[in-house]
C-alpha positions as a Python dict, from the first residue, in 0.01 Angstrom:
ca = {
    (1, 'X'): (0, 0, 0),
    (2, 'X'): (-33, 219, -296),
    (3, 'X'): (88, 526, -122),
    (4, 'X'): (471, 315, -44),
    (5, 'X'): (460, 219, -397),
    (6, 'X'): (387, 559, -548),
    (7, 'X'): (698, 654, -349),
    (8, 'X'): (928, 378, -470),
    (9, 'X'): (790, 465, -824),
    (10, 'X'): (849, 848, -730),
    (11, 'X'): (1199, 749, -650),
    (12, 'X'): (1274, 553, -912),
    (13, 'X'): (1178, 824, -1149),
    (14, 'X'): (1357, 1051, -969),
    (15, 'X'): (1707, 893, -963),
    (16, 'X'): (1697, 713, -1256),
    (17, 'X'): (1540, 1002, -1523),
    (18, 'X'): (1714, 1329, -1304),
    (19, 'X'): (1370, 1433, -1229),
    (20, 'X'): (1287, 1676, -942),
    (21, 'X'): (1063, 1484, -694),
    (22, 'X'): (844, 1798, -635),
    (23, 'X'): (726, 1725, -1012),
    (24, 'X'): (589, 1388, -963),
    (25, 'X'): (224, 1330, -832),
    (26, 'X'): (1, 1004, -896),
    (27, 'X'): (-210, 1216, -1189),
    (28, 'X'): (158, 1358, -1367),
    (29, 'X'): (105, 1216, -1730),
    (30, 'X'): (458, 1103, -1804),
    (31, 'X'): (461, 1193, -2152),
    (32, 'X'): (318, 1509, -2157),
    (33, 'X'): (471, 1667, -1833),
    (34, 'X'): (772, 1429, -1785),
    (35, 'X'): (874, 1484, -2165),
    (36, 'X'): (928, 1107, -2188),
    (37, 'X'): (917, 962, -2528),
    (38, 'X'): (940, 617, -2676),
    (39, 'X'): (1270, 512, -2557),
    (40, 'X'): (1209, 688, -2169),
    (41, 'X'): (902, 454, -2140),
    (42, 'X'): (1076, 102, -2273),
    (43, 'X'): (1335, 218, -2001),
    (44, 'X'): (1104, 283, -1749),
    (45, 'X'): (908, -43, -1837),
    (46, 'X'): (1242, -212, -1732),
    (47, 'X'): (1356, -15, -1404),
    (48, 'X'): (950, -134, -1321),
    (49, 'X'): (1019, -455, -1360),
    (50, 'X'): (1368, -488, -1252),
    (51, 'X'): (1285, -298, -941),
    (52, 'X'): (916, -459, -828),
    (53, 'X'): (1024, -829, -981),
    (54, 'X'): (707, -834, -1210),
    (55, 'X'): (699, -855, -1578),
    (56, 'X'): (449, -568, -1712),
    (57, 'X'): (469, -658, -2071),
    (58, 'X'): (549, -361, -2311),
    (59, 'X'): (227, -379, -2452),
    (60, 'X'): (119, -249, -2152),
    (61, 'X'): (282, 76, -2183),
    (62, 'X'): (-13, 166, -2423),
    (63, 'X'): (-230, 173, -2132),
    (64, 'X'): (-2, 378, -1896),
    (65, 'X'): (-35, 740, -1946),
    (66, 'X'): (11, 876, -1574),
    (67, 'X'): (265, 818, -1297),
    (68, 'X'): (-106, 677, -1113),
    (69, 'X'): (-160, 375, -1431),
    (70, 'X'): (199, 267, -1316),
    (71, 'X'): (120, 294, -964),
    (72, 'X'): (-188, 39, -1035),
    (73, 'X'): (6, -168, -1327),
    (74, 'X'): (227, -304, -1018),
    (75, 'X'): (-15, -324, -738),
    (76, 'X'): (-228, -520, -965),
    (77, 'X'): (91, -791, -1049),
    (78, 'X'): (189, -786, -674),
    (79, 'X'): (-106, -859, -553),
    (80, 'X'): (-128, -1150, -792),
    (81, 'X'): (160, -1272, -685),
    (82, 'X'): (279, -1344, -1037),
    (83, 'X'): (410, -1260, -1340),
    (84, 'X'): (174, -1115, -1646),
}
């Protein structure tokens, strides 16, 4: 399961923040190698949870570092079956 959601999260990134696919692996740190700041993250926090129907809350984005902490942020809330 966490390889098709790496590659929704992969495509996400990809349409959404013009970034070539070939760029994004599960240990790419997005700030550091994606050159996201502040902003880029709130608006990947919400193309997460508009796309996967889970509410990671922004506090969470303190925690996610790599494309790989996403990966596991929404496996863990699927998998739950419910919001956190």
């Amino acid at each position: 399961m966490e390889a098709k959601l790496f590659e929704r999260v992969k495509k996400l990134l990809a349409e959404r923040f013009a970034i070539d696919p070939a760029r994004i692996h599960l240990q790419t740190h997005i700030q550091k190698e994606l050159n996201f700041d502040s902003m880029d993250a709130l608006d990947l926090l919400l193309a997460v949870n508009e796309e996967f129907s889970i509410r990671v809350p922004e506090q969470a984005l303190e925690n996610i570092n790599t494309v790989s902490d996403i990966v596991d942020a929404i496996a863990s809330g699927t998998a739950r079956g419910v919001h956190f």
